[in-house]
Backbone as CSV, one residue per row, in Angstrom:
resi,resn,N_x,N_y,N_z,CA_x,CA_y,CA_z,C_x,C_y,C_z
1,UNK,0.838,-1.189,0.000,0.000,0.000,0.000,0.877,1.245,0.000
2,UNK,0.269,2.624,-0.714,1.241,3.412,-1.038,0.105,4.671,-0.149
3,UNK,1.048,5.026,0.690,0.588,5.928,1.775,0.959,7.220,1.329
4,UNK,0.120,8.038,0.451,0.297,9.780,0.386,0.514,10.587,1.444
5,UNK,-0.628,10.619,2.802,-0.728,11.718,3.346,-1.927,11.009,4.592
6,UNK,-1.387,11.767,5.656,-2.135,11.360,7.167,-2.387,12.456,7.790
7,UNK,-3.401,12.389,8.185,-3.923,13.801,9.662,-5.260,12.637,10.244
8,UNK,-4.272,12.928,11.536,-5.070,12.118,12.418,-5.164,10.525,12.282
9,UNK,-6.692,10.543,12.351,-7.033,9.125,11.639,-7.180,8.665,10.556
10,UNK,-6.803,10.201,9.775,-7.277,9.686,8.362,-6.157,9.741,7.710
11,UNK,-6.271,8.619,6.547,-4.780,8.042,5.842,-5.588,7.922,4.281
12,UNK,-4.831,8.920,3.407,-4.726,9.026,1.829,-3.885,8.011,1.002
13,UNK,-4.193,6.744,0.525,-3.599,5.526,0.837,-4.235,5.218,-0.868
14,UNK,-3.106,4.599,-1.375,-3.577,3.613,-2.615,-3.155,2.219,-2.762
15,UNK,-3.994,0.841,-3.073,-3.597,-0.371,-2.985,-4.499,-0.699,-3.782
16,UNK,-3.977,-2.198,-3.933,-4.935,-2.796,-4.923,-6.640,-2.872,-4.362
17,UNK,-7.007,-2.681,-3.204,-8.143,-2.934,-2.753,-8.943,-1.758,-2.720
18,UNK,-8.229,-0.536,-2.551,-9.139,0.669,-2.010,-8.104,2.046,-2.615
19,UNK,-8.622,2.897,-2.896,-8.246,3.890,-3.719,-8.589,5.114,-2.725
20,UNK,-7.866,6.470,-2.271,-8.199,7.386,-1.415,-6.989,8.268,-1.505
21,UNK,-7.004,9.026,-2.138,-6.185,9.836,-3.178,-6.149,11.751,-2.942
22,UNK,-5.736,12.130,-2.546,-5.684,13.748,-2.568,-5.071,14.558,-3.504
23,UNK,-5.531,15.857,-4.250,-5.057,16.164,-5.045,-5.467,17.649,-5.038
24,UNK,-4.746,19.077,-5.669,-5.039,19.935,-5.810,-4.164,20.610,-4.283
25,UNK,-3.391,19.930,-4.011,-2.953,20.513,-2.392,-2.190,21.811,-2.337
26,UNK,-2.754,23.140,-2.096,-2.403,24.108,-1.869,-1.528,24.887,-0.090
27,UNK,-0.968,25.491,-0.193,-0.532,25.916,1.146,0.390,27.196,0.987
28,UNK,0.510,28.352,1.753,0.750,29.369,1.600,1.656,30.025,3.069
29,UNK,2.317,30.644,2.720,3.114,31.691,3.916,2.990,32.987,3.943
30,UNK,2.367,33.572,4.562,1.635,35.095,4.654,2.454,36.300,5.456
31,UNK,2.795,37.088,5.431,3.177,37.796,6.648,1.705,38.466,6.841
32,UNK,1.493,38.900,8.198,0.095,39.474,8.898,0.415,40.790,8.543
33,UNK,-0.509,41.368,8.550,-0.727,42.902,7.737,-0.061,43.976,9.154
34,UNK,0.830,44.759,8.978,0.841,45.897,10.190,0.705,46.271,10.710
35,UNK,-1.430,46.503,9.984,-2.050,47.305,10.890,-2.855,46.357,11.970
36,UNK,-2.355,44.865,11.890,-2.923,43.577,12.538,-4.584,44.021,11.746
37,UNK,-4.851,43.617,11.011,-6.615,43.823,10.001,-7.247,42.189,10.082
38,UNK,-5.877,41.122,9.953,-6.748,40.213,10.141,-7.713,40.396,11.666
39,UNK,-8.356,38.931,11.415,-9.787,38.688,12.218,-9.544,37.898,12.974
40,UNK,-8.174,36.957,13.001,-7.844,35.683,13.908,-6.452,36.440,14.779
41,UNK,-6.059,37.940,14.554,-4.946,38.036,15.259,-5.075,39.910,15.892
42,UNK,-5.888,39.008,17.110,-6.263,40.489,17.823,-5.077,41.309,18.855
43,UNK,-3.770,41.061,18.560,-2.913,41.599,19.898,-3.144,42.795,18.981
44,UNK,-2.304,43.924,19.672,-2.244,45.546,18.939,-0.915,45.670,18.528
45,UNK,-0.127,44.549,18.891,1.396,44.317,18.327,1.553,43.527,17.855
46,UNK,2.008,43.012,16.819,2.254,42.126,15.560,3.300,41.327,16.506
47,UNK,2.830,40.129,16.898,4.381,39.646,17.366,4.811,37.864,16.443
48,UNK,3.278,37.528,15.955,3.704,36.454,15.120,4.685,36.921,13.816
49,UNK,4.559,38.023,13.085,5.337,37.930,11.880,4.435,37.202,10.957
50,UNK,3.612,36.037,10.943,3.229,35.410,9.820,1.842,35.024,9.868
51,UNK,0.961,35.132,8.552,-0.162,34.446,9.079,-0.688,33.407,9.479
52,UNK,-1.737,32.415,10.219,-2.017,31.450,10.709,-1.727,30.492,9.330
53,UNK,-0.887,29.255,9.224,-1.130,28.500,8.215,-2.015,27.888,7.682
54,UNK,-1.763,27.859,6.252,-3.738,27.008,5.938,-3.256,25.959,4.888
55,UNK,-4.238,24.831,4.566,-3.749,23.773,3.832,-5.137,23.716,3.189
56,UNK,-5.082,22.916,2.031,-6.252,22.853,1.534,-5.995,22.168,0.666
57,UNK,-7.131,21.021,0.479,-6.737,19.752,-0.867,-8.136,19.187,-1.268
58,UNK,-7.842,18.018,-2.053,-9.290,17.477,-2.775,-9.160,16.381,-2.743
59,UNK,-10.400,15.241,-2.400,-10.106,14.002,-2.371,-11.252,13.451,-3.389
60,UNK,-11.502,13.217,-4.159,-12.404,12.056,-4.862,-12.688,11.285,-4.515
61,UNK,-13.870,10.578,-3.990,-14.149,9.512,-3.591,-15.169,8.273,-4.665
62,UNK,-15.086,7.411,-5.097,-15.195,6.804,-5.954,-15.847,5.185,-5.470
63,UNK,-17.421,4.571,-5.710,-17.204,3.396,-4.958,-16.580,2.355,-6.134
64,UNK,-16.577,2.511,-7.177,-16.041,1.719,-7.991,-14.018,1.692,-7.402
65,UNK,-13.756,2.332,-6.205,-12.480,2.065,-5.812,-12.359,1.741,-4.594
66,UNK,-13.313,1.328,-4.525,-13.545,0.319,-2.891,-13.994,1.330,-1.578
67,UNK,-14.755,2.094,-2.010,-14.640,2.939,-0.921,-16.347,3.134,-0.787
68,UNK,-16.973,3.137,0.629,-18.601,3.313,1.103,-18.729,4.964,0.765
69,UNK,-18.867,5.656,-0.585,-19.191,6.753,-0.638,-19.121,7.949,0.792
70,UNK,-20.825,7.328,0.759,-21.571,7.989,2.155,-21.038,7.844,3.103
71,UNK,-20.501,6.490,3.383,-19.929,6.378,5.335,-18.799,7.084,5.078
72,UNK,-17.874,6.836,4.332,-16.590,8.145,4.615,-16.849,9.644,4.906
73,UNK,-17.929,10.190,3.777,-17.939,11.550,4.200,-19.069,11.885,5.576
74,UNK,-19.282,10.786,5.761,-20.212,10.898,7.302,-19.325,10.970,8.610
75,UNK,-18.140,10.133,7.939,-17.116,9.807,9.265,-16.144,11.043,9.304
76,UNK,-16.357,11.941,8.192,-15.589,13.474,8.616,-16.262,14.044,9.291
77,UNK,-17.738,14.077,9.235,-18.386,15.158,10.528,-17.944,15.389,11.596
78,UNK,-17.547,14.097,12.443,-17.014,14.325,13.701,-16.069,14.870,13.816
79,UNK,-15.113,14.961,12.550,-13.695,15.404,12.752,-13.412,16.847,12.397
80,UNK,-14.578,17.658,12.111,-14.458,18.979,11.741,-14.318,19.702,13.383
81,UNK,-13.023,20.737,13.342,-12.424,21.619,14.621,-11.925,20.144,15.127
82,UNK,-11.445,19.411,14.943,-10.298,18.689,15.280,-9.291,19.248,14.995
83,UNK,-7.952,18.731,15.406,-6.567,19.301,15.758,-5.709,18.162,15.863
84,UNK,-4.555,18.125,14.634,-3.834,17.371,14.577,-2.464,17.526,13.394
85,UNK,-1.502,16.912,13.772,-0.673,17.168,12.322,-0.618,16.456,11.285
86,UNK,-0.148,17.088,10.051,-0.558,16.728,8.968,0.940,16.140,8.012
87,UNK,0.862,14.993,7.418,2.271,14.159,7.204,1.542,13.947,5.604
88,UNK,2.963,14.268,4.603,2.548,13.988,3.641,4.126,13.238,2.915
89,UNK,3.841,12.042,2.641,4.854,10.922,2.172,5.994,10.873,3.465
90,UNK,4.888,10.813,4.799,5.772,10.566,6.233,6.550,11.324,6.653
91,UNK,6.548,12.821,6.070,6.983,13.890,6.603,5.997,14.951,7.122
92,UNK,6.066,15.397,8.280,5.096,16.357,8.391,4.859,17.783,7.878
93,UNK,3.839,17.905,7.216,3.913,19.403,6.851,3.315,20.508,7.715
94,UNK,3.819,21.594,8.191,3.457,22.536,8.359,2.819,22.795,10.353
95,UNK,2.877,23.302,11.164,2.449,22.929,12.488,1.141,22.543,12.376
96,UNK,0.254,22.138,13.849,-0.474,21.551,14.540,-1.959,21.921,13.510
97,UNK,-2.493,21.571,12.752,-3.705,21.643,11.877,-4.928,21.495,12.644
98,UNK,-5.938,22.412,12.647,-7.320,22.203,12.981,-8.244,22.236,11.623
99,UNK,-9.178,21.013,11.802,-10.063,21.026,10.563,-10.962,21.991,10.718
100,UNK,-11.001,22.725,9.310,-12.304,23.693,9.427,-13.598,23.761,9.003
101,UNK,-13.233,22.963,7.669,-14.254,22.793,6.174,-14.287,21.723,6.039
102,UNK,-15.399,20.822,6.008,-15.322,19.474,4.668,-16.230,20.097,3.851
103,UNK,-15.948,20.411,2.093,-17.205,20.320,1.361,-18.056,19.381,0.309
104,UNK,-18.641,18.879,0.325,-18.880,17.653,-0.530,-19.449,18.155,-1.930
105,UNK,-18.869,18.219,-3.122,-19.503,18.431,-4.108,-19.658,17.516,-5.320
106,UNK,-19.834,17.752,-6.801,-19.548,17.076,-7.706,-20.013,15.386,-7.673
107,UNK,-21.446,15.447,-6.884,-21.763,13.424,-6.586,-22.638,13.404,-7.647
108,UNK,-22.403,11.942,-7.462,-23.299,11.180,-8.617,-23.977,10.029,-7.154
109,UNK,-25.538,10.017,-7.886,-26.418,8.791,-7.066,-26.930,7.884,-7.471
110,UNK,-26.800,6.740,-7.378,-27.311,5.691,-8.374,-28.598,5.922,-8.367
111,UNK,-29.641,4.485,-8.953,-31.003,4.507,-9.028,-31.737,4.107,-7.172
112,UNK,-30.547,3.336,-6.883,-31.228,3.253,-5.301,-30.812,4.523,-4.320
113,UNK,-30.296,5.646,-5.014,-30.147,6.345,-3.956,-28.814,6.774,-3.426
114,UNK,-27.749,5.759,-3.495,-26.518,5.538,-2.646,-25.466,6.478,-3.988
115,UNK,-24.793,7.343,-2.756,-23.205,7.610,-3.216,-22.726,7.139,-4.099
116,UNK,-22.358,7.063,-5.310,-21.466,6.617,-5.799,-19.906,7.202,-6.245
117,UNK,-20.483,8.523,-5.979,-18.984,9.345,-6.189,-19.231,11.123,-5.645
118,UNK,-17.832,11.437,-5.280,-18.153,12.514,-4.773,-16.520,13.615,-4.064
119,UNK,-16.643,14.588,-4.690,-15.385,15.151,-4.345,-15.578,15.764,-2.871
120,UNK,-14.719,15.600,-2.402,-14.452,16.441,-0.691,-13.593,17.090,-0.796
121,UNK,-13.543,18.128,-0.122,-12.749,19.794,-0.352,-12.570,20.214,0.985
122,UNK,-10.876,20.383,1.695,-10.591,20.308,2.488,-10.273,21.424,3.426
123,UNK,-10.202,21.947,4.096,-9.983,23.399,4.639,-8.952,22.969,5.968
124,UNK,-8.079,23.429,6.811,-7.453,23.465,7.072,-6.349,24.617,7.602
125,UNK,-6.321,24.961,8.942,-5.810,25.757,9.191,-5.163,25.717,10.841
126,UNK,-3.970,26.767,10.940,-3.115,26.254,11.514,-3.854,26.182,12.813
127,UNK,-3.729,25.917,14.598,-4.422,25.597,15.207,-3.709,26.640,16.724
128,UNK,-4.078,27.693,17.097,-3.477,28.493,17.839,-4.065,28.652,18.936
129,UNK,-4.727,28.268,20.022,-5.548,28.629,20.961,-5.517,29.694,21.844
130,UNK,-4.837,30.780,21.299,-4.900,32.060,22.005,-5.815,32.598,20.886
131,UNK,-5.803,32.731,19.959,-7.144,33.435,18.399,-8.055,32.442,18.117
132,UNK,-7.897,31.278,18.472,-9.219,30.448,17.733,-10.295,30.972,18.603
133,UNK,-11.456,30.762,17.967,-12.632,30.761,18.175,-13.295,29.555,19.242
134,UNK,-12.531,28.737,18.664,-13.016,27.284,18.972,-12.032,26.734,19.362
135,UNK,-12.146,26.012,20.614,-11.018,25.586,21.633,-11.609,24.161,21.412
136,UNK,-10.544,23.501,21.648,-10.557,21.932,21.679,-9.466,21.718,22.680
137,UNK,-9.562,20.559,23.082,-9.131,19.487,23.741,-7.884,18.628,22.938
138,UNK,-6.557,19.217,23.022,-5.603,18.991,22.323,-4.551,17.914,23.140
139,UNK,-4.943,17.418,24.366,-4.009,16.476,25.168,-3.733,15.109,24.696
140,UNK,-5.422,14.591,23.867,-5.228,13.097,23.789,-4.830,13.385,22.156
141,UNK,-4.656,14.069,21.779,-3.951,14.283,20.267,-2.596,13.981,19.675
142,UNK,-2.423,14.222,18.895,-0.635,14.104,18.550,0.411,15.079,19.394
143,UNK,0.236,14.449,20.212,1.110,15.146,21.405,2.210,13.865,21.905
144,UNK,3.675,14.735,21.777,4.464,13.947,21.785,4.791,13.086,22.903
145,UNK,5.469,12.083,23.475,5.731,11.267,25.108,6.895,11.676,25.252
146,UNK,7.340,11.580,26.227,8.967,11.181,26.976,9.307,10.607,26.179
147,UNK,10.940,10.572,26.682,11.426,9.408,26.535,11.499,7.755,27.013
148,UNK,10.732,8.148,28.462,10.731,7.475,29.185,8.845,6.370,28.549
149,UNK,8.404,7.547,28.314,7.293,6.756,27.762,7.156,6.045,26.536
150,UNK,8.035,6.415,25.692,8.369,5.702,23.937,9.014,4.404,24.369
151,UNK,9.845,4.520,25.812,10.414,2.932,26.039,9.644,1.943,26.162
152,UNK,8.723,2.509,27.279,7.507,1.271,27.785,6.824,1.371,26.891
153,UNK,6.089,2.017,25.768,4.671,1.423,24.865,5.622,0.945,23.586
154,UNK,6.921,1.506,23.396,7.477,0.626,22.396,7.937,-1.155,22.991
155,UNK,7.875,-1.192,24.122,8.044,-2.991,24.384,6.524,-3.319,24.734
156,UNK,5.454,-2.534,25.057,4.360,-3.026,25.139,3.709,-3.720,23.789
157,UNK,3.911,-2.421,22.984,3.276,-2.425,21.835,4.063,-3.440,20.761
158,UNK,5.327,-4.006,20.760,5.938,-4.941,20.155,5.417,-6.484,20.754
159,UNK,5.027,-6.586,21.793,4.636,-8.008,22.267,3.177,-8.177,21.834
160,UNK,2.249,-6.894,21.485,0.758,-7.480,21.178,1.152,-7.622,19.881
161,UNK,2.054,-6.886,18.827,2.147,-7.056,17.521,2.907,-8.676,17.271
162,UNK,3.539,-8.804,18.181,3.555,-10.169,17.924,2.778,-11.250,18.433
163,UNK,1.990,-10.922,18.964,0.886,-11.720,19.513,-0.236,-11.954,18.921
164,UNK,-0.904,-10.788,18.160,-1.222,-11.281,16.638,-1.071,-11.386,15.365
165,UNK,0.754,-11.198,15.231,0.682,-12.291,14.287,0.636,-13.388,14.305
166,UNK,1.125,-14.310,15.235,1.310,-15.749,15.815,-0.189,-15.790,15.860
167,UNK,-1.316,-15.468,16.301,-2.550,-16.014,16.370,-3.731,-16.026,15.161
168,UNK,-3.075,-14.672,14.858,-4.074,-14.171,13.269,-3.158,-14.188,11.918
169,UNK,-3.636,-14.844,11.450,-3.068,-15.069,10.215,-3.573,-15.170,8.590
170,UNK,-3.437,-15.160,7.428,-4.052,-15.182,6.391,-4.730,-16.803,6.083
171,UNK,-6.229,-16.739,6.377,-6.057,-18.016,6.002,-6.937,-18.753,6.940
172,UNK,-6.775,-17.870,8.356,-7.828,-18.495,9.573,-8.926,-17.842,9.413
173,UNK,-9.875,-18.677,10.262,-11.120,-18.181,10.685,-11.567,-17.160,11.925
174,UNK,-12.219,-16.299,12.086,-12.229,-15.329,12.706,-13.874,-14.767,12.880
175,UNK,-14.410,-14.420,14.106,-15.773,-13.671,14.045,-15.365,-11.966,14.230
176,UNK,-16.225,-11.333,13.849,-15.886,-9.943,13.822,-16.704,-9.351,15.484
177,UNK,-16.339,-8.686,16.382,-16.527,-8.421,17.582,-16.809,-6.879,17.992
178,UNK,-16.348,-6.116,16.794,-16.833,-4.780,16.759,-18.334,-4.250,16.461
179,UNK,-18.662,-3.322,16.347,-19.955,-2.847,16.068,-20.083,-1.956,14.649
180,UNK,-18.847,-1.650,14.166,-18.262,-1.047,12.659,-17.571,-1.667,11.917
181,UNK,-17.654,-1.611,10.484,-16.295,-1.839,9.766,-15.416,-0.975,9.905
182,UNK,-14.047,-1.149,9.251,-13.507,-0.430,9.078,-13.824,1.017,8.324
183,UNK,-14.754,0.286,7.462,-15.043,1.914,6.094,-16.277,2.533,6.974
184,UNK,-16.916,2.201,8.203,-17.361,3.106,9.012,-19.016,2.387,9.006
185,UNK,-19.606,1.448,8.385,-20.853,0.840,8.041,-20.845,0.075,9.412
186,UNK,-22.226,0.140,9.675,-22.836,-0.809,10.946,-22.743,-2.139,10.921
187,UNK,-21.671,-3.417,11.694,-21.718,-4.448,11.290,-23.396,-5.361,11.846
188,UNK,-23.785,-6.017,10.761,-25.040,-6.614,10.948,-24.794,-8.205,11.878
189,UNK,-25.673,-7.906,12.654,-25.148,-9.296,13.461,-25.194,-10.687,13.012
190,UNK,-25.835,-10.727,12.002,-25.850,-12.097,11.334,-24.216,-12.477,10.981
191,UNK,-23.595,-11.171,10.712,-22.086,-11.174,10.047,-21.027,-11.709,11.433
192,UNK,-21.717,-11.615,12.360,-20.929,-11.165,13.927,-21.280,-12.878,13.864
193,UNK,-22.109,-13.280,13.805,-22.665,-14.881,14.137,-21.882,-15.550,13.302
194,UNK,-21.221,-15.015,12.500,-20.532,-16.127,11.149,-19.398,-16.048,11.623
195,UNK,-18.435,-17.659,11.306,-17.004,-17.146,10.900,-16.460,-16.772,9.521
196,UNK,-16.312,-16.069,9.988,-15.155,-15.793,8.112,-13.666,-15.944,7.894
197,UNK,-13.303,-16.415,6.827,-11.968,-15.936,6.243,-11.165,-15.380,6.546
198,UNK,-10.342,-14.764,6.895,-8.920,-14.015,6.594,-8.140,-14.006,5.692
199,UNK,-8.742,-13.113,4.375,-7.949,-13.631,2.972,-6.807,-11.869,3.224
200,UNK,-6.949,-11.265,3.790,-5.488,-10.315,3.692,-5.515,-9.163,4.851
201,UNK,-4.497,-9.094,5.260,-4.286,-8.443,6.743,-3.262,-7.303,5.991
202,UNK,-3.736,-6.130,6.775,-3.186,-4.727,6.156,-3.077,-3.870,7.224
203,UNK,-2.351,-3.902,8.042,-1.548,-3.037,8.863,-2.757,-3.537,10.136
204,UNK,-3.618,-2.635,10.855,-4.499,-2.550,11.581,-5.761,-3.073,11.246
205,UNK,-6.132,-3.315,10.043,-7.422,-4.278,9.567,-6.738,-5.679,8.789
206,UNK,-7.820,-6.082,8.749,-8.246,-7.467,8.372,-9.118,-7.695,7.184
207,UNK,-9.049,-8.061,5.777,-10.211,-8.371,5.098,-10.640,-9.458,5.032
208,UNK,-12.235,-9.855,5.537,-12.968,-11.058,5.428,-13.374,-11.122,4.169
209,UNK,-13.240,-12.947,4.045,-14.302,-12.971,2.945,-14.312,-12.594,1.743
210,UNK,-12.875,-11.990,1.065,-12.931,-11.658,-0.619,-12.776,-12.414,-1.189
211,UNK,-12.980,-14.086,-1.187,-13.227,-14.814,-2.430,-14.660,-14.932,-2.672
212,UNK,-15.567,-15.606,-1.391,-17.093,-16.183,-1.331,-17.568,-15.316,-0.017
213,UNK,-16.940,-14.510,0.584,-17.782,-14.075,1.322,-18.295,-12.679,1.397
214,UNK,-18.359,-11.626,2.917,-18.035,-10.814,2.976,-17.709,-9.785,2.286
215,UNK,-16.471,-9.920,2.207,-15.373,-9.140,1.442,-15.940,-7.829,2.020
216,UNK,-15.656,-7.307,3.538,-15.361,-6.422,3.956,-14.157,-6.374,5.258
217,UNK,-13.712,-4.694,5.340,-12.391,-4.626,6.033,-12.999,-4.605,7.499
218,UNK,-12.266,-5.337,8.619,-12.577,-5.001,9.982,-10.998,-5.096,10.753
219,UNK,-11.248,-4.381,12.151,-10.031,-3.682,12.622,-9.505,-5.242,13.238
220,UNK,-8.066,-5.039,12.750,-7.215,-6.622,14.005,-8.076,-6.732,14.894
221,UNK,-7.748,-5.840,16.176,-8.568,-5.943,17.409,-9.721,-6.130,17.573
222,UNK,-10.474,-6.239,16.749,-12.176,-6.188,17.173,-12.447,-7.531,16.315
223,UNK,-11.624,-8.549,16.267,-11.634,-10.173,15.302,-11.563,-11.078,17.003
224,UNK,-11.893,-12.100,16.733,-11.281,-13.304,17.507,-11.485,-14.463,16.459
225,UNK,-10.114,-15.452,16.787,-9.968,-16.666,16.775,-11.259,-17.557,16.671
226,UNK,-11.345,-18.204,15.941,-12.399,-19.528,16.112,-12.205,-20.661,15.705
C-alpha cells in the first residue's frame, strides 16, 4: 500500500483494494498585515510575523475504488475543529492543523439512492488557541511522550504485535466483535454470528471474505480466533 498523506485518523492511501487519493494541495506563507486587520490576530502588536497557516486539498471519492461513498464523508463530521498534524509521504507538513471545512460536491447517485462518487474539499488551518474561536481538547492528540514513555509502549506495543501475528493469520477463521467496519458501516449481526476468512491483513485491519464471502475490512482488534 502506497501511503500519500495522514492527519489524524485519516490516511490518503492507494492499494490494490481501495483507492483514497488527494489532489489539488495548496498551502501558503503570509506575513500578517501591520495594521494587525486580520480577524484571527487580535494583539495591537504584531508579534507572530506570519499568518495562521492554511492547507487545503481534494479528495475524490469513488465506490467503484472500494470505498462506502456515504460512510466516509459521514465519518468526517465528527472530525471537523479537530486538531492534529498533517504528514505527507511521512513527513510532516506545516504545524499543529485544525479542521475547518469538509465540502462535498460534484456526486453522482445511483437509481437506489446511494453515493457513488463525490469530491471532498478540504480546509485546514493552523491551530493556535490564544485566536481560535473554537477551543478543543488537544491532550489526547498528537502530542508527543517522553522518553521514558516511547520505552515502555514501544516494548508493550511490540509483544501485542507479535501476539497477533502468531494467532491471526491469512487463512484463519475469525468472528468480527466490533460494532463497525472499518469503512465506518454498521456491522449486521448475522455477520458477527458467522465465521469468516482471513484472505489479507493490512496493517491494523483485516479483510474477510474476498473470495465467497463478505469481502469487507474489519479492525485486528475487534476479530477473535475460532
Amino acid at each position: 500500500m502506497a501511503v500519500m498523506a495522514k492527519w489524524g485518523p485519516k490516511t490518503w492511501a492507494v492499494s490494490a483494494e481501495r483507492i483514497v487519493a488527494l489532489t489539488n494541495l495548496a498551502f501558503s506563507y503570509t506575513q500578517v498585515a501591520d495594521n494587525n486587520s486580520s480577524t484571527e490576530e487580535n494583539q495591537t502588536t504584531n508579534q507572530r510575523g506570519k499568518e495562521l497557516f492554511p492547507l487545503t486539498f481534494d479528495t475524490v471519492l469513488h465506490s467503484g475504488a472500494g470505498i462506502d461513498v456515504r460512510a466516509e464523508i459521514e465519518s468526517w463530521e465528527a472530525l471537523v475543529t479537530q486538531v492534529n498534524y498533517f504528514y505527507l509521504a511521512g513527513t510532516r507538513l506545516g504545524p499543529k492543523l485544525q479542521l475547518r471545512k469538509v465540502s462535498v460536491s460534484n456526486t453522482k447517485i445511483d437509481d437506489f439512492g446511494r453515493l457513488r462518487l463525490a469530491t471532498l474539499a478540504f480546509e485546514f488551518k493552523e491551530y493556535d488557541a490564544s485566536t481560535s474561536s473554537v477551543k478543543v481538547d488537544t491532550s489526547a492528540l498528537d502530542i508527543g511522550p517522553s522518553a521514558d514513555d516511547k520505552a515502555q509502549k514501544k516494548i508493550t506495543n511490540a509483544a501485542v504485535g507479535k501476539a497477533s501475528e502468531e494467532s491471526i493469520k491469512v487463512g484463519s477463521y475469525v468472528k468480527p466483535t466490533g460494532t463497525k467496519y472499518a469503512t465506518g458501516q454498521t456491522i449486521p449481526e448475522w455477520v458477527k454470528n458467522q465465521s469468516h476468512k482471513v484472505s489479507k491483513i493490512d496493517g491494523n485491519r483485516v479483510l474477510l471474505g474476498a473470495d465467497s464471502g463478505i469481502s469487507s475490512w474489519v479492525y485486528l482488534n475487534e476479530v477473535t480466533l475460532v
